[in-house]
N, C-alpha and C positions, 0 to 999 in steps of 0.2 A: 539048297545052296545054289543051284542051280536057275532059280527064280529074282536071289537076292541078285546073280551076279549081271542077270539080264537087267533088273531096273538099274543097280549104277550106270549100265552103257547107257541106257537110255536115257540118264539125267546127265551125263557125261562127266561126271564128278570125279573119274581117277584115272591114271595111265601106268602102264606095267613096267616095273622096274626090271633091272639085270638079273635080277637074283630070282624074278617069277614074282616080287611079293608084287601087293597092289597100295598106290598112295593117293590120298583126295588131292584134290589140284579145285582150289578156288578160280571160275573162269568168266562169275560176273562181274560188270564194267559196276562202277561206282557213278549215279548221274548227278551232274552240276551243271552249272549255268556259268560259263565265261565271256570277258568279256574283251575285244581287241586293244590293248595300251593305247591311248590320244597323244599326238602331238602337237604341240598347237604354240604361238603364239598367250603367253597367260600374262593377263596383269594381275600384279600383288596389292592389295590392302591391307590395313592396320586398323583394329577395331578399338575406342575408347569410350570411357562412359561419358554422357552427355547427362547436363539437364536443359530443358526446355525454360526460355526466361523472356519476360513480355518484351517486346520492341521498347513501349516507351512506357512506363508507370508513376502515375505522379501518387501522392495523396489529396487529397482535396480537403482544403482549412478554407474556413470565412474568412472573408478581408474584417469585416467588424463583428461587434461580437452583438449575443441577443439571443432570445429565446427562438427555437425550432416550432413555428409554427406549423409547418407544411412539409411532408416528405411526398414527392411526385413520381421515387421509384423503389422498386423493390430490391434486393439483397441478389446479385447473377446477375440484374438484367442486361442488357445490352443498352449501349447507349450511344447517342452521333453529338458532335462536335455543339453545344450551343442550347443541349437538351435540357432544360431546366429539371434540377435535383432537388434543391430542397428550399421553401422559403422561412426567412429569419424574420423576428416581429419589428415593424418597418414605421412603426407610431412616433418612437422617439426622433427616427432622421425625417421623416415628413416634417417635423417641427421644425427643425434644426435647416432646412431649405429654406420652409416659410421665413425662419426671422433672419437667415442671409440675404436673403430673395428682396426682403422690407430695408434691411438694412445698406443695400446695393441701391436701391431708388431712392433712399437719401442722401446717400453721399453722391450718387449724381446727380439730383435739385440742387445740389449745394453749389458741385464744380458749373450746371447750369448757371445759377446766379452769378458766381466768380468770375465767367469768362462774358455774361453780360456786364459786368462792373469794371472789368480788363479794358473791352472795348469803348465802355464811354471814357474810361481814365484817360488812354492813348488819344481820344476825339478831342482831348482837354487839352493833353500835354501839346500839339499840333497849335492852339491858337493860346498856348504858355497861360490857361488858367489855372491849371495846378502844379507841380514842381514833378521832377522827372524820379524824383526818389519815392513818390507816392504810387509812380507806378510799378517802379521795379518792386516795391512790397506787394503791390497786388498782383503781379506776375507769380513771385514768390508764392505765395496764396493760394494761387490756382494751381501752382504743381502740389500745393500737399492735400489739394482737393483730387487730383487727379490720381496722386498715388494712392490713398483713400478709397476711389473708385477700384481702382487696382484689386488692391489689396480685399474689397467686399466681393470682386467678382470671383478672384480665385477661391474663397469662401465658400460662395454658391456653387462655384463647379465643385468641390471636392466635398459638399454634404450633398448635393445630386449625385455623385459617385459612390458612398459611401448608401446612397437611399436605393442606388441600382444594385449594389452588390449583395442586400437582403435577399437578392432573389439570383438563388447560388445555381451556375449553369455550369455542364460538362467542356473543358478546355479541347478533349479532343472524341474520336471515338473510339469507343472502347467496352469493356464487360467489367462492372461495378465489384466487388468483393461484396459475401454475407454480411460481412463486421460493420454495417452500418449503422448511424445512431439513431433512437429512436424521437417523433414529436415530443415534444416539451423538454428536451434538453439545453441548457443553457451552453453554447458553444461561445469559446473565445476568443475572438481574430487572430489566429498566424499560430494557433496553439492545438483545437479541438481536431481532432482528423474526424471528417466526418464518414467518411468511405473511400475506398481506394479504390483507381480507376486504372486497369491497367488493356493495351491495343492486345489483339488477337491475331491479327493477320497484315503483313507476317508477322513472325516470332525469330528469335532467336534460341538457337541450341550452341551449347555454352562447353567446351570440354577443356582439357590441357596435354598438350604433348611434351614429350625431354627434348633436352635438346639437341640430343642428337637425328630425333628424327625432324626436329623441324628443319634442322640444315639439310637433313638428305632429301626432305618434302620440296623445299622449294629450289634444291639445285637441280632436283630430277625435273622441275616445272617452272625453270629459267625465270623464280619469280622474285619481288622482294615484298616485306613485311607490309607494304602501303600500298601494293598492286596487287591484290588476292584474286578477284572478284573471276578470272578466268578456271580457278579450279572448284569443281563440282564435288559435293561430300551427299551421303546416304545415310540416314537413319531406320534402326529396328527398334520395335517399339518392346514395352514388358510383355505383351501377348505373345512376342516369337513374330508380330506378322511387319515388317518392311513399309513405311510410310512409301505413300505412291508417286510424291514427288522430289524430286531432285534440289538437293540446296545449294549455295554457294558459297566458300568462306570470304568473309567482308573484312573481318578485324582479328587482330594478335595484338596482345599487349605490349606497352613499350619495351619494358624489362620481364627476367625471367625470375618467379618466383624462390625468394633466398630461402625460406623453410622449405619447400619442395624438389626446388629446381627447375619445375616447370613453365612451360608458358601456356598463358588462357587463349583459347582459341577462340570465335564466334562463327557460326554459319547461320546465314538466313535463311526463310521458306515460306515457303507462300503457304496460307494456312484459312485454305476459304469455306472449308466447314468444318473450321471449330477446331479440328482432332489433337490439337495439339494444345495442351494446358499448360499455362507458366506452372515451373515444379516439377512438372512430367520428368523423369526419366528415362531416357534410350540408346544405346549403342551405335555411336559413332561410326561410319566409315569412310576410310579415306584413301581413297586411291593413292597410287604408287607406283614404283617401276615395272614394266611388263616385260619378263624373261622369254627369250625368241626360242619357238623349237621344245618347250617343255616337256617334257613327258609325265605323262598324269596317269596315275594309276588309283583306282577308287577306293577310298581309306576303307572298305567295308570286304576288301580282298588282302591287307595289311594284316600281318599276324604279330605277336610278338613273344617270345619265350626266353625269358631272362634276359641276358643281354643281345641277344639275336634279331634283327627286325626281316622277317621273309614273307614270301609272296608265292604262294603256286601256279602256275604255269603249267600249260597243255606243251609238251611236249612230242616229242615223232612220236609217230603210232598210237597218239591218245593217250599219252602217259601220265603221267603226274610227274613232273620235279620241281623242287626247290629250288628256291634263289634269294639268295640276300641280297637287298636292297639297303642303302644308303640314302634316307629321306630328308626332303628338304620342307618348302613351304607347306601348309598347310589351305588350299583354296576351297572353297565351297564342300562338297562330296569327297573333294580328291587330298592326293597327294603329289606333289611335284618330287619326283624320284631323280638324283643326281647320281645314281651307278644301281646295276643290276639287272634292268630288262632294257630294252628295247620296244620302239615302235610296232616292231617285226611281231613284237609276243601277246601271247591270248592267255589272261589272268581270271582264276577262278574268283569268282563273288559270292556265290550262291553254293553251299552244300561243302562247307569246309569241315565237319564236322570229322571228327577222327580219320581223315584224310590225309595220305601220308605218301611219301614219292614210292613212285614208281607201278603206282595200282593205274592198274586201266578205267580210262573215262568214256562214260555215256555223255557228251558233252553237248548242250542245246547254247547256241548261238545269243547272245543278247545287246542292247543295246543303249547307249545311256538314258534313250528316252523311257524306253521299259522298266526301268531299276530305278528312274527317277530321281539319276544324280544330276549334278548341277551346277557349274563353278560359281555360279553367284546366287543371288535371289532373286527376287523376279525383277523384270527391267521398270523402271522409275522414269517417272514422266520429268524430261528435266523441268527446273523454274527460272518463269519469265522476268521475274525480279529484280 
């Protein structure tokens, strides 16, 4: 007995009550990792879903129609303004030049002679060898030679037009779609889509806000629906990772949609390697009002037990207590807390696990960089656009 009673003093596990009995007395610290409340200055954002949608997308149709002789690009490729795509079988309009082309040199020999037979008539009528109605018929004469002329040359220019447009070239630059047709297709002017062309850089990201927040977006940013271009918006992509540059919003629709209620928003971005594909999908960010003075407490020290929202706190002497918290926004890592702690307080993060007030804390100091919170994502290169 006398052996057992020396090792409890030694582990110090008990203290002698009134009565002589002996009682265990629990006297290690429980350790965790706290961290000091932030106060700070916080701006608020609102996150919506976007899709990614090309600046400008045309389809590309032949002006006339004919067989697909020649395809000069592939299915993705990339293309610049002027780039020759596909050529159309060009046999029938090369004819259709030649016999305007023959038929433009005759009705000019013709006006030729007219206006040599003009000239002697008039040399006539001057020494009254012919009668003056003989010349105004040959005046007459020479304009329906002339309209004639007219009339073969606009001919030749618009089957020389029709003979250039066999060889069908990219309007702007841009990255081609798979769905292209393939040689020997018979294509039919202003009907056949042959591929679709649509720009890559920049792009458009495309979302919709209610309207309530677009009234409080542009009152907070003294803006109106036709002057956007000063507020800066942020996209996350489906990977979880943060596109690296900043976009801008350019355009809001007139009206706000009557099945929805919403309005369609647009931001631009520069987009000079590729990463952004018309279709894409990404989560919208858009700045908003910045609350002065915030107090942030990091949602990973947030507990919740039915209808209770609390927080632990190191208290005097390494304590542990509780505190309910009144939470507000939700920013990055954190929480913006509108009653319960203070600046002043050091909130446990780490080792909350059956942790309960009043137990003594082994408490290691930490810091947001260490714990890895955050209130945004990483910072975004703005764009020059």
């Amino acid at each position: 007995m006398g052996a057992a009673l020396a090792a409890m003093i030694a582990a110090g596990s008990f203290f002698v009550t009134g009565c002589g009995g002996v009682q265990q007395q629990q006297t290690s610290a429980v350790s965790v990792k706290a961290m000091q409340v932030l106060q700070q200055d916080t701006p608020l954002s609102s996150e919506y879903a976007g899709q990614v949608r090309g600046l400008d997308e045309v389809k590309i149709m032949p002006r006339v129609s004919g067989t697909i002789m020649e395809k000069y690009v592939r299915g993705g490729q990339f293309v610049t303004a002027g780039q020759p795509l596909y050529k159309i079988d060009s046999r029938q309009y090369e004819s259709t030049v030649l016999s305007a082309r023959a038929n433009l040199a005759q009705s000019e020999a013709t006006l030729n002679n007219g206006l040599i037979d003009l000239r002697r008539d008039e040399a006539l009528l001057e020494s009254d060898a012919i009668s003056e109605q003989t010349v105004t018929t040959q005046r007459a004469q020479v304009s329906q030679y002339q309209a004639l002329v007219d009339a073969n040359r606009a001919l030749l220019k618009k089957a020389q037009e029709d003979l250039d447009d066999t060889l069908v070239c990219a309007p702007m630059d841009g990255r081609v779609d798979v769905n292209d047709v393939a040689v020997g297709t018979y294509a039919v002017a202003g009907q056949t889509t042959l591929m679709t062309l649509g720009s890559v850089d920049p792009v458009y990201v495309q979302f919709s806000i209610s309207e309530t927040e677009y009234l409080k977006f542009m009152n907070l940013h003294n803006l109106n629906s036709g002057n956007m271009n000063s507020a800066t918006v942020s996209v996350t992509l489906s990977d979880g990772q943060q596109y690296p540059v900043l976009g801008r919003l350019v355009q809001a629709d007139r009206a706000l949609s009557e099945n929805t209620g919403t309005l369609t928003v647009k931001a631009i971005f520069e987009n000079p390697k590729g990463i952004l594909l018309p279709g894409m999908f990404a989560r919208v960010r858009l700045g908003g009002e910045v609350v002065p003075n915030a107090i942030l407490v990091p949602q990973r020290a947030v507990q919740q037990i039915l209808d209770k929202t609390f927080v632990i706190v190191v208290g005097a002497d390494n304590k542990s207590e509780t505190r309910n918290v009144e939470l507000g926004e939700k920013v990055g890592s954190y929480y913006i807390v509108k009653s319960g702690v203070t600046a002043a307080d050091k909130v446990v993060v780490e080792g909350l696990t059956k942790l309960q007030a009043g137990m003594d804390l082994n408490v290691t100091d930490v810091t947001p960089e260490q714990m890895g919170f955050t209130l945004d994502a990483a910072p975004a290169e703005k764009s020059k656009s």
